[in-house]
Structure formats: C-alpha cells, structure tokens
VEXNU-770185 format. One record per residue: residue number from 1; chain; residue in three letters; y, x, z of N, C-alpha, C, CB in turn. Coordinates in Angstrom, 2 decimals. Glycine has a CB too. Example, Ala and Ser with C-alpha at 12.3 -4.5 7.8 and 13.67 -1.06 7.14 Angstrom:
2
(1,"A","ALA",(-5.69,13.19,7.80),(-4.50,12.30,7.80),(-3.30,13.20,7.80),(-4.47,11.31,9.05));
(2,"A","SER",(-2.25,12.85,7.08),(-1.06,13.67,7.14),(0.03,12.90,7.87),(-0.60,14.08,5.72));
//
This chain:
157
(1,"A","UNK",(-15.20,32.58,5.11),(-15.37,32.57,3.67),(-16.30,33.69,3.26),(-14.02,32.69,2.96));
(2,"A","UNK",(-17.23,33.55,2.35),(-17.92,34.36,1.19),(-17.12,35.98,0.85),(-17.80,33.26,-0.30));
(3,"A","UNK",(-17.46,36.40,0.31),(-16.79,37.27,-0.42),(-16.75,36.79,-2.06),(-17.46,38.63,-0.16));
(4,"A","UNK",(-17.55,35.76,-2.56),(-17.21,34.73,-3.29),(-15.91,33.49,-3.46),(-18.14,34.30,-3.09));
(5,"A","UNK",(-15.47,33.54,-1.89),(-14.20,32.51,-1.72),(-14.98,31.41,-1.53),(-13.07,32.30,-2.99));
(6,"A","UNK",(-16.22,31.25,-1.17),(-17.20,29.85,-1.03),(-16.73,29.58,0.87),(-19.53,30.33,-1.42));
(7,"A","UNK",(-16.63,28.37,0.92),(-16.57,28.26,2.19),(-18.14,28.18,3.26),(-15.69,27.04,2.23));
(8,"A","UNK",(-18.36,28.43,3.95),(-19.14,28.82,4.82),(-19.45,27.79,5.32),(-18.77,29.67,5.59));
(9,"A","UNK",(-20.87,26.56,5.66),(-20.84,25.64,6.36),(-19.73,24.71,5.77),(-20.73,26.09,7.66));
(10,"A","UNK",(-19.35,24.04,5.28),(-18.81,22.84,4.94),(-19.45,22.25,3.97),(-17.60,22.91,4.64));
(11,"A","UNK",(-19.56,21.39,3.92),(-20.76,20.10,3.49),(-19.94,19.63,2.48),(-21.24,18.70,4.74));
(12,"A","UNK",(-20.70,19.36,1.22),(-20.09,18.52,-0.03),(-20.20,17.07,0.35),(-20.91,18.78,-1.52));
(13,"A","UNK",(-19.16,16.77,0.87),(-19.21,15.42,0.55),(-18.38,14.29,-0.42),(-19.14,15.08,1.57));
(14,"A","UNK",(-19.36,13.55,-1.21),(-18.46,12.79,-2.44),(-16.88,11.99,-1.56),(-19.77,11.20,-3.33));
(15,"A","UNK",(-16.40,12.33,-2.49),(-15.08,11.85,-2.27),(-14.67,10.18,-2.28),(-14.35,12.54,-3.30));
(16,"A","UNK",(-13.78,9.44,-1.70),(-13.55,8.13,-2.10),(-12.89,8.02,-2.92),(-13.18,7.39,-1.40));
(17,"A","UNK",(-13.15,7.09,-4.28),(-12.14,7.40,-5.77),(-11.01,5.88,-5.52),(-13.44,7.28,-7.86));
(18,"A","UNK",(-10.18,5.58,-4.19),(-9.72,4.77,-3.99),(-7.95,5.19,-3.70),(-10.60,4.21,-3.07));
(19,"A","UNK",(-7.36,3.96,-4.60),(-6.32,4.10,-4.14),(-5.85,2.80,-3.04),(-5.55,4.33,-5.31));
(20,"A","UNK",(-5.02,2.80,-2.43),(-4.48,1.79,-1.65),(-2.98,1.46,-1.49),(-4.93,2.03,-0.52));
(21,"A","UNK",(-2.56,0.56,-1.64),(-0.87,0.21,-1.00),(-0.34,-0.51,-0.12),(-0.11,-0.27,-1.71));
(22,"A","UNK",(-0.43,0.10,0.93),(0.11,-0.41,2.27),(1.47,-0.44,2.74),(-0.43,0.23,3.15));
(23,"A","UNK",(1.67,-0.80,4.01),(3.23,-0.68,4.15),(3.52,0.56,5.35),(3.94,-2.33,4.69));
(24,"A","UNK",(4.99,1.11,4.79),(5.90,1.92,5.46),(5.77,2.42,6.75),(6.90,1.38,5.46));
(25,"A","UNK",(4.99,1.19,7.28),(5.63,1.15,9.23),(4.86,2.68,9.41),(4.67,-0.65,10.80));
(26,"A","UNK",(5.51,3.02,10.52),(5.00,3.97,11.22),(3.85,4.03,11.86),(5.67,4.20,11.90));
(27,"A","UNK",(3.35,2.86,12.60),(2.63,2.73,13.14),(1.39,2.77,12.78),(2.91,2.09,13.53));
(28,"A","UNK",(1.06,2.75,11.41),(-0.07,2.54,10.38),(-0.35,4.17,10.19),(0.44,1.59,8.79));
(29,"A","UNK",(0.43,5.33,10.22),(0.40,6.85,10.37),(-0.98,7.24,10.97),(1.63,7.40,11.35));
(30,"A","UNK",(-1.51,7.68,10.33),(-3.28,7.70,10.90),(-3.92,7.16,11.11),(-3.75,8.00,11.67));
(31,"A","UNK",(-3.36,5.86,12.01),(-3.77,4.69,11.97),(-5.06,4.03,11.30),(-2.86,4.26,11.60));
(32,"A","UNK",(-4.26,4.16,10.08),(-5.00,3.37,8.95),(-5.98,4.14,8.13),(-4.00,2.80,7.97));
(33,"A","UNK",(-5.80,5.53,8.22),(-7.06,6.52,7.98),(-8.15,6.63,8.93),(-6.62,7.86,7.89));
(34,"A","UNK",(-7.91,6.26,10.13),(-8.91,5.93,11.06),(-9.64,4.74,11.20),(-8.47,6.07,12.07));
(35,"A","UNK",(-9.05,3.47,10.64),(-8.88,2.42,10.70),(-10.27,2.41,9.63),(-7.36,1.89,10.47));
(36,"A","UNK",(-10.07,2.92,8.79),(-10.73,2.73,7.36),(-11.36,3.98,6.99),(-9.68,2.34,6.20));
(37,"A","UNK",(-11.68,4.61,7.82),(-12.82,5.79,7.79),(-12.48,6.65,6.79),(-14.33,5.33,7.49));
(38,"A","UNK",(-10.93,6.87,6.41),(-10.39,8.15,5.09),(-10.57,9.18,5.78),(-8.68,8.25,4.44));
(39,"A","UNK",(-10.74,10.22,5.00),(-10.60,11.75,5.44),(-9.52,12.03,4.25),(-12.24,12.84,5.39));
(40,"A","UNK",(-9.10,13.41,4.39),(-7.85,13.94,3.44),(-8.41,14.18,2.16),(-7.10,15.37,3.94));
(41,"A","UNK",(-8.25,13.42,0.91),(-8.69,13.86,-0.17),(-9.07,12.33,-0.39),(-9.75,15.12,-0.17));
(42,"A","UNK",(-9.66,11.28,0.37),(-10.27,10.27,-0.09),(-9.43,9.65,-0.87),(-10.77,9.54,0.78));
(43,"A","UNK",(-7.74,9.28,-0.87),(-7.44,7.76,-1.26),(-5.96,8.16,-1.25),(-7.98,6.35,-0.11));
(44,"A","UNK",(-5.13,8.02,-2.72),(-4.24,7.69,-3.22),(-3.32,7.03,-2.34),(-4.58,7.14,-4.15));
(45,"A","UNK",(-2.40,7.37,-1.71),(-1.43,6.54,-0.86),(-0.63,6.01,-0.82),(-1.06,6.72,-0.30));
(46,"A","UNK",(-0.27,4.78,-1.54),(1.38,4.58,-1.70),(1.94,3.53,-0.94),(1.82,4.26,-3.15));
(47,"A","UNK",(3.05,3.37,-0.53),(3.36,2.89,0.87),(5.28,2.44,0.63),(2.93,4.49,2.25));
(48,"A","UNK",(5.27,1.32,1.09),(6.25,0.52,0.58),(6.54,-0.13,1.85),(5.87,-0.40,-0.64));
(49,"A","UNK",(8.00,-0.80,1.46),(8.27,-1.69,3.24),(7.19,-3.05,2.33),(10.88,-2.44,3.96));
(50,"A","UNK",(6.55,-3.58,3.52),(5.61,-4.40,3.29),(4.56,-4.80,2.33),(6.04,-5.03,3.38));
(51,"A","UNK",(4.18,-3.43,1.77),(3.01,-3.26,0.48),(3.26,-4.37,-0.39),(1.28,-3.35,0.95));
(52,"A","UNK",(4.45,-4.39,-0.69),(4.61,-5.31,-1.85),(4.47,-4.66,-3.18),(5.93,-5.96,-1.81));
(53,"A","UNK",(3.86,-5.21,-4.62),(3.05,-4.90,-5.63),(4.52,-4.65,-6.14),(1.84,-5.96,-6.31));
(54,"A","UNK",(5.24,-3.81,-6.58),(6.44,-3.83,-7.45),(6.35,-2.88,-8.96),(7.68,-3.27,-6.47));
(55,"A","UNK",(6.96,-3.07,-9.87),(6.76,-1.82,-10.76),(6.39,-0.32,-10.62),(7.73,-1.71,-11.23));
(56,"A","UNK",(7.08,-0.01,-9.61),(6.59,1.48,-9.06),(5.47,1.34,-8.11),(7.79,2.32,-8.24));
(57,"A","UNK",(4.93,0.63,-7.76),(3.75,0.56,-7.17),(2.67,0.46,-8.02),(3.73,-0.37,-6.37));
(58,"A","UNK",(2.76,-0.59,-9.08),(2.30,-0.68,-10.48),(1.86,0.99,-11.15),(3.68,-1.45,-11.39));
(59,"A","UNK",(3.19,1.31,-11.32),(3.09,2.30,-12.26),(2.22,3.58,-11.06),(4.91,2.71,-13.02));
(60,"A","UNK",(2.32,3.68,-9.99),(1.67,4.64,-9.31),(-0.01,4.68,-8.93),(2.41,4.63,-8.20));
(61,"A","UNK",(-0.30,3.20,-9.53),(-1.76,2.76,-9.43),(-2.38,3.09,-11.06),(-1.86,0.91,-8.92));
(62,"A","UNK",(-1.44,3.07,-11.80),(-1.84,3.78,-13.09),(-2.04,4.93,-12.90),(-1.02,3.74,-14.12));
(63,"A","UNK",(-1.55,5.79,-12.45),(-1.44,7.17,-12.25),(-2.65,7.70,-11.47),(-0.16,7.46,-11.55));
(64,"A","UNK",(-2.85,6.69,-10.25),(-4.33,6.86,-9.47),(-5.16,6.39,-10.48),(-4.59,5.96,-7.98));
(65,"A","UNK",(-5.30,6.12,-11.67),(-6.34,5.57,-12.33),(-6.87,6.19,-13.13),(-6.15,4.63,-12.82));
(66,"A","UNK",(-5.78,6.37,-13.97),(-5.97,7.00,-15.37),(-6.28,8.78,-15.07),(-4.33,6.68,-16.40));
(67,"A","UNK",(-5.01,9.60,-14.11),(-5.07,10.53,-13.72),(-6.03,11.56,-12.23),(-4.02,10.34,-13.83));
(68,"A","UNK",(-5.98,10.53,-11.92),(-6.37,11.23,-10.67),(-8.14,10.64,-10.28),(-5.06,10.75,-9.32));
(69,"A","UNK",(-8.59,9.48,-11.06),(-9.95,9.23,-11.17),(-10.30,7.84,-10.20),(-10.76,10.63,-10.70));
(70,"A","UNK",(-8.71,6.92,-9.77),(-9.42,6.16,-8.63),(-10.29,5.04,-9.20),(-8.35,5.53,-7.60));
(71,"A","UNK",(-11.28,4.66,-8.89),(-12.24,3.79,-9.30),(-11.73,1.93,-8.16),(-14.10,4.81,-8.85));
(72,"A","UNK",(-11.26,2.53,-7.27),(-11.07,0.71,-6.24),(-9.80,1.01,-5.75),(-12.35,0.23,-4.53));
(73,"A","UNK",(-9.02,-0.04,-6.01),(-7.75,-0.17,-5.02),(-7.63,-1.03,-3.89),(-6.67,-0.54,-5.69));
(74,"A","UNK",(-7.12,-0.91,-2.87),(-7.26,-1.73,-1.70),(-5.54,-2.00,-1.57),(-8.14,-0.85,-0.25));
(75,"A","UNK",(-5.44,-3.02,-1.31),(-3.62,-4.24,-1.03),(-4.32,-3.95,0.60),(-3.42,-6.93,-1.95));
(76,"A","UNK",(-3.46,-3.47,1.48),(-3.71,-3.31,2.89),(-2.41,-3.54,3.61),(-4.31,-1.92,3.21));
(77,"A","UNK",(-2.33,-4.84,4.22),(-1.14,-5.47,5.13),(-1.72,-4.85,6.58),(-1.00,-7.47,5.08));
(78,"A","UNK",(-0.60,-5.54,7.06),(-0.60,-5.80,8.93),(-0.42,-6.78,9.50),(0.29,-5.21,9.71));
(79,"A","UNK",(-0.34,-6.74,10.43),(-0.12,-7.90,11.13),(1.80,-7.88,12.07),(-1.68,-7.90,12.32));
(80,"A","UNK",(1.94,-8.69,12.12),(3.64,-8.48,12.90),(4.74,-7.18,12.11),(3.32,-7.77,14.91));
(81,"A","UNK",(4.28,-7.65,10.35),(5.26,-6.50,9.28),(6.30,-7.42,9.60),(4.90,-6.17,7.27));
(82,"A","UNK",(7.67,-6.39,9.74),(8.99,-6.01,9.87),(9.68,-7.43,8.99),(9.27,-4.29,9.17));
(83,"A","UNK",(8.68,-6.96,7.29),(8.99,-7.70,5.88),(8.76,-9.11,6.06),(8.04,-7.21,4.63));
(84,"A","UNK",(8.37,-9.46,7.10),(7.64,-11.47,7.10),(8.57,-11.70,7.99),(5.68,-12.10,7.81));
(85,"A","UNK",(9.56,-12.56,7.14),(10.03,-13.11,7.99),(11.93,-12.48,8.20),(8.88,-12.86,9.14));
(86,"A","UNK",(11.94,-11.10,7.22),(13.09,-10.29,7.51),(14.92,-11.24,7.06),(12.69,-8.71,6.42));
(87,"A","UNK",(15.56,-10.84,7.22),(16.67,-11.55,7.34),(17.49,-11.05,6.68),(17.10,-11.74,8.43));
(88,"A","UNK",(17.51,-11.59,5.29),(18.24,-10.35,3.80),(19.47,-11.30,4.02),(17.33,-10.28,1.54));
(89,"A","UNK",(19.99,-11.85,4.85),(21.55,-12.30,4.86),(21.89,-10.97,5.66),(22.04,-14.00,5.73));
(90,"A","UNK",(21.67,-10.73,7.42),(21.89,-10.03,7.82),(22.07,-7.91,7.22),(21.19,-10.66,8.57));
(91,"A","UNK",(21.10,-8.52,6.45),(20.51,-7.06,5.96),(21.60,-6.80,4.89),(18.75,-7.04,5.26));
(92,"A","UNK",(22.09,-8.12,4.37),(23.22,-7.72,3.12),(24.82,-7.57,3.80),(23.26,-9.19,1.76));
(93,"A","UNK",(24.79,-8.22,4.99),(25.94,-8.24,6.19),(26.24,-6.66,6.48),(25.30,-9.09,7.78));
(94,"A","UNK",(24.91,-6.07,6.39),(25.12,-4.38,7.09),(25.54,-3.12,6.14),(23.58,-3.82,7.74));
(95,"A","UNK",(24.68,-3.96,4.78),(25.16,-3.19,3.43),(26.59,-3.39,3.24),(24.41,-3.73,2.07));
(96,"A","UNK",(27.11,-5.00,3.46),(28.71,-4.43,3.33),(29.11,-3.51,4.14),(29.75,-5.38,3.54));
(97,"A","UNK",(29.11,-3.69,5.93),(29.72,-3.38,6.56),(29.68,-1.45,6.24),(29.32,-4.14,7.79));
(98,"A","UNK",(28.63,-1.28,5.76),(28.69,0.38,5.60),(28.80,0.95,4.22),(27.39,1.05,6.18));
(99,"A","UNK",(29.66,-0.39,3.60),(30.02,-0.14,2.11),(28.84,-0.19,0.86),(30.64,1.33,2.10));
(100,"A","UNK",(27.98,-0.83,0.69),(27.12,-1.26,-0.04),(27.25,-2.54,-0.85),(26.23,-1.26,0.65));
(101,"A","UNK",(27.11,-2.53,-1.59),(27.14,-3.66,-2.55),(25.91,-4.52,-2.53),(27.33,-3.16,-3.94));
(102,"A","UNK",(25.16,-5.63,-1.63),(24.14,-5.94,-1.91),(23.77,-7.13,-3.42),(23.85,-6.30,-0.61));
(103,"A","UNK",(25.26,-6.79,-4.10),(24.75,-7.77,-5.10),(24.50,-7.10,-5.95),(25.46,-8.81,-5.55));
(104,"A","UNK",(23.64,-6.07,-6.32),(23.55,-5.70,-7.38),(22.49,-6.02,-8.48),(23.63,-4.72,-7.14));
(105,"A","UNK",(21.67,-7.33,-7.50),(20.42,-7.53,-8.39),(20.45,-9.07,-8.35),(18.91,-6.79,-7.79));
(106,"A","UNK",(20.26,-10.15,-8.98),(20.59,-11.53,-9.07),(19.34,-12.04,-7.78),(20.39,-12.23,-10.90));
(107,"A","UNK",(18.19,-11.46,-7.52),(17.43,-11.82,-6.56),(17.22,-10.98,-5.16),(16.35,-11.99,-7.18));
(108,"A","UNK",(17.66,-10.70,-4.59),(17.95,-9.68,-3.08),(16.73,-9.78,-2.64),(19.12,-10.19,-1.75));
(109,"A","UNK",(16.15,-11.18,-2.08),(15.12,-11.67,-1.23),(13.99,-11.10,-2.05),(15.11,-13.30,-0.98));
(110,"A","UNK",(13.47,-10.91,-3.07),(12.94,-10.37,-3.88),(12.70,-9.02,-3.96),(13.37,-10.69,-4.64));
(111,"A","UNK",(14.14,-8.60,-4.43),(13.85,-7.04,-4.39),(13.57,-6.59,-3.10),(14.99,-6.19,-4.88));
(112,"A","UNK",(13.99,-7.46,-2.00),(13.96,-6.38,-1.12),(12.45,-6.42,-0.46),(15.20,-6.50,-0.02));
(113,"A","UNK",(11.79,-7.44,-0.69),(10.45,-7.82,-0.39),(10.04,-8.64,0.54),(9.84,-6.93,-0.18));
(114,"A","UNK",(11.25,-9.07,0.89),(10.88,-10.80,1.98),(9.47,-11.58,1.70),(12.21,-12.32,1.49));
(115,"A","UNK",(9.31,-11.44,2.90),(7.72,-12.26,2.50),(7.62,-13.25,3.75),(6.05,-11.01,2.45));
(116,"A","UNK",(7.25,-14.47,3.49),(6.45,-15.34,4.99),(5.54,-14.92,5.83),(5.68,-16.47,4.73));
(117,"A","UNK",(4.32,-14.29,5.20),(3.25,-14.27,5.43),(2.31,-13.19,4.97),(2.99,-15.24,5.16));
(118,"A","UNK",(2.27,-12.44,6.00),(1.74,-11.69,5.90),(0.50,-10.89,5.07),(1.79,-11.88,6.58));
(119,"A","UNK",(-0.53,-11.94,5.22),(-1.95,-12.44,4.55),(-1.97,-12.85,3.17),(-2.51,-13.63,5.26));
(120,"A","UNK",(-0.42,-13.90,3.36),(-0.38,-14.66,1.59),(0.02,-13.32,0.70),(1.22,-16.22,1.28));
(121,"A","UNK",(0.94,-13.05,1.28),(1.38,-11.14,0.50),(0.48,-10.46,0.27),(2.17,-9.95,1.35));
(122,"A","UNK",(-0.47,-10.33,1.00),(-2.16,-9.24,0.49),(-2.56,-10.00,-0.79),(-3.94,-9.35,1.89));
(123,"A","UNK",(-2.60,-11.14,-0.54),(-3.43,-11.82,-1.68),(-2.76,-11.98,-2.90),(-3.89,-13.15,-1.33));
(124,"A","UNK",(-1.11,-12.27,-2.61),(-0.61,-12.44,-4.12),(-0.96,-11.09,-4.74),(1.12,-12.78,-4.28));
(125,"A","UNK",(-0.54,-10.28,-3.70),(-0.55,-8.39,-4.54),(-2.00,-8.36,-5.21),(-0.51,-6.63,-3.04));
(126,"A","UNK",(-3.07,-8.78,-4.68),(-4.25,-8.29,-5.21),(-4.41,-9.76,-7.04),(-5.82,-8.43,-3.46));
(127,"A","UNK",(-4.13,-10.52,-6.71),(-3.59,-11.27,-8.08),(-3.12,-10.47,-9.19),(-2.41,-12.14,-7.81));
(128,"A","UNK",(-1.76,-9.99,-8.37),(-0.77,-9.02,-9.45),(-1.51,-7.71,-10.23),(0.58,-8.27,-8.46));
(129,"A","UNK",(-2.38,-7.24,-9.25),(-2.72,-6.02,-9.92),(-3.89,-6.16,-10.35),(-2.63,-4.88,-9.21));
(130,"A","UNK",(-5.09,-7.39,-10.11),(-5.95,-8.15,-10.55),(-5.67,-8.30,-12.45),(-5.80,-9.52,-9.58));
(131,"A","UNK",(-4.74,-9.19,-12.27),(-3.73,-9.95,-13.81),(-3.09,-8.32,-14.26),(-1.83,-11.58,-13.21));
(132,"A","UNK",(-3.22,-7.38,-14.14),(-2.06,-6.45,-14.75),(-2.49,-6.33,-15.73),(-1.65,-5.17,-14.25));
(133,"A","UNK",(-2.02,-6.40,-16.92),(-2.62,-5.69,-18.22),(-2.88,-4.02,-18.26),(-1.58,-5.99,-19.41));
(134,"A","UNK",(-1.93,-3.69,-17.74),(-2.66,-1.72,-17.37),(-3.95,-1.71,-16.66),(-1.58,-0.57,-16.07));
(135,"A","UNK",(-4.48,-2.47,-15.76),(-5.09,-2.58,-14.68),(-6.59,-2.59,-14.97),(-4.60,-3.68,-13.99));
(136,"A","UNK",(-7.70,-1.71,-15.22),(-7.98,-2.33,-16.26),(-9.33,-2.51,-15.79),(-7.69,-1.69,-17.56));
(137,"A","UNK",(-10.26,-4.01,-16.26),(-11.28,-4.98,-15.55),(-12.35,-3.78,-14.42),(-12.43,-5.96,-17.08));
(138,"A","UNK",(-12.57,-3.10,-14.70),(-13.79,-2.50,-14.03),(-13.30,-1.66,-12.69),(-14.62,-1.46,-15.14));
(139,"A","UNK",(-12.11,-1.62,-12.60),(-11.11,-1.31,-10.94),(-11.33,-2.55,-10.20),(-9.08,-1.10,-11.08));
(140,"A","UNK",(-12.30,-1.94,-8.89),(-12.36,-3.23,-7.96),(-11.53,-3.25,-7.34),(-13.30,-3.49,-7.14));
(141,"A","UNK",(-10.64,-4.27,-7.22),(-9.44,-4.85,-6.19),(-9.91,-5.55,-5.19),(-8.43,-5.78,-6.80));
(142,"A","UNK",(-9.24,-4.74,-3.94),(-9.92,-6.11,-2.61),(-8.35,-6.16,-1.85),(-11.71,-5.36,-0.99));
(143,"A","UNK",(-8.07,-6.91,-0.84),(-7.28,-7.16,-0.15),(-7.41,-6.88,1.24),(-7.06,-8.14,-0.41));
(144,"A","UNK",(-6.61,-5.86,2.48),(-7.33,-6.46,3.91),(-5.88,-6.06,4.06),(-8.92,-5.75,4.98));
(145,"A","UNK",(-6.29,-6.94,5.60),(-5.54,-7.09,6.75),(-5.71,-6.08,7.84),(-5.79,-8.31,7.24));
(146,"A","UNK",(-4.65,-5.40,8.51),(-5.11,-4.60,9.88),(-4.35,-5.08,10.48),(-5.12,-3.12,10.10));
(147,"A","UNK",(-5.26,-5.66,11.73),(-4.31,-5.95,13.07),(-3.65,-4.81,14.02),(-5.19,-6.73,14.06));
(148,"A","UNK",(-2.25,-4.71,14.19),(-1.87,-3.95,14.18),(-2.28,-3.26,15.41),(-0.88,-4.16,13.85));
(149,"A","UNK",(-2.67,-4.32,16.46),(-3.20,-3.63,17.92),(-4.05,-3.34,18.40),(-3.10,-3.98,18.73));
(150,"A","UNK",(-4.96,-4.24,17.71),(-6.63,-4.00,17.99),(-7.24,-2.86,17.01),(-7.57,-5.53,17.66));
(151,"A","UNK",(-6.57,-2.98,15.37),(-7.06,-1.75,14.88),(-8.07,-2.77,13.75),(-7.89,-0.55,16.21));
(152,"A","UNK",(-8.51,-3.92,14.12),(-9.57,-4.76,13.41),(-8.86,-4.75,11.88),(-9.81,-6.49,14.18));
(153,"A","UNK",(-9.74,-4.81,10.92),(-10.07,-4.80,9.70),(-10.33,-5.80,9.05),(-10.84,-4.20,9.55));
(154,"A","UNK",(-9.61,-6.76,8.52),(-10.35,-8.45,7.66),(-9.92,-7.89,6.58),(-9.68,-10.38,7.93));
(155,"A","UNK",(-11.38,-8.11,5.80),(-11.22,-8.55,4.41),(-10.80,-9.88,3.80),(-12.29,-8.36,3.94));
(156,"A","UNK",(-9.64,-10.07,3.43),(-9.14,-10.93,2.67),(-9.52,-12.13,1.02),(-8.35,-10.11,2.59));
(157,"A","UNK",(-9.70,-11.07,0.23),(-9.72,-11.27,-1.05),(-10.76,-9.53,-1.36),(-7.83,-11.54,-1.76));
//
C-alpha cells in the first residue's frame, strides 16, 4: 500500500452489476464462480434448495437492484438437483418423526420446491421475475443450466 492507502499494482477492473439465484447444493461452492468467470465483488448471490423464484428470493433481487446497482439477473440450475424429483411424502414422514408439523401450509410440494425438471424450473423462474411488477423492464433476465460434472454452461432462456 501507498502511504495514501492506494493499493499498489491492482488493476481497476469494472465490476459485474449481476445478480443470480441458484441452488444450495454444495457442489456448486466455487464451482459456479469458476463456472461463470465471477471474481468476489461481481454478483449478488442468493441460493435456495433448487433456485426456486419465491418471495424472498423476489424480495432479495429487489435489493440487488434498487440497492446494490445489479443491472442482469441470471436463474442458474443444475443438473441431477436434489429438488427434481424430491419426495415431500417422505420428507413430511421425517418432520413428524422428529416432531414437526408438516402441515402448516395448505401446499407442502410447493413450499418446499418440488420440481420435475430441472430446465423447466430455470425457465418458469426467469418468467416469474421476467412478469414481476418490482422487476423492472430494463433488468436483463437470462436462464442457464450447469452440468453438474462437466462444468458446461447452456443458456436456456
């Protein structure tokens, strides 16, 4: 450092004004910053079991918008998510057994984010936050896919 506090040799480089919502898994842990060429500072992170678009995902893409300056959001699935395909009988079987109430919401499969398909889930999400009335027209929304093994990148929507 300077005696200014300027750093020495480090290069301005513009920042990415992107947020993204991907899913939970572990496996996506750097992963997906490598995957997609982020460095620390680029891109708003919010991360859900199976990047499903929910109110708080909603409301946290406002927050990358309005507050923090993001200009593009990216809906970023996987391939072989946990969520496609998950088994909310079993899953409500375990909530009793360890004293949970899984009825507390008239739609379970829903809240909890059951999805078929992996791909169809990128695309409804990018719809949802497409259609949001907060959302607002000049935020480019895209959709991708990462395969979880190869690392490959499809753009979706």
């Amino acid at each position: 450092m300077s005696s200014k506090g300027e750093i020495i040799g480090a290069e301005a480089r513009p920042k990415k004004k992107l947020a993204v919502v991907t899913c939970m898994d572990t496996r996506l842990v750097n992963f997906l910053n490598e995957k997609m060429g982020l460095e620390r500072g680029d891109a708003k992170v919010i991360k859900n079991a199976g990047n499903i678009i929910t109110e708080d995902a909603l409301r946290s893409l406002v927050v990358a918008i309005y507050c923090l300056g993001a200009e593009k959001i990216a809906i970023v699935g996987h391939t072989d998510c946990g969520m496609a395909g998950a088994d909310t009988e079993e899953i409500k079987k375990e909530m009793i057994r360890r004293g949970a109430n899984p009825y507390f919401t008239t739609d379970f499969d829903a809240w909890i984010g059951k999805m078929d398909d992996e791909e169809e889930n990128v695309k409804r999400g990018v719809e949802l936050v497409k259609n949001h009335p907060a959302i607002p027209k000049d935020v480019e929304v895209e959709g991708l896919i990462i395969d979880i093994v190869t690392g490959e990148i499809t753009k979706l929507v």
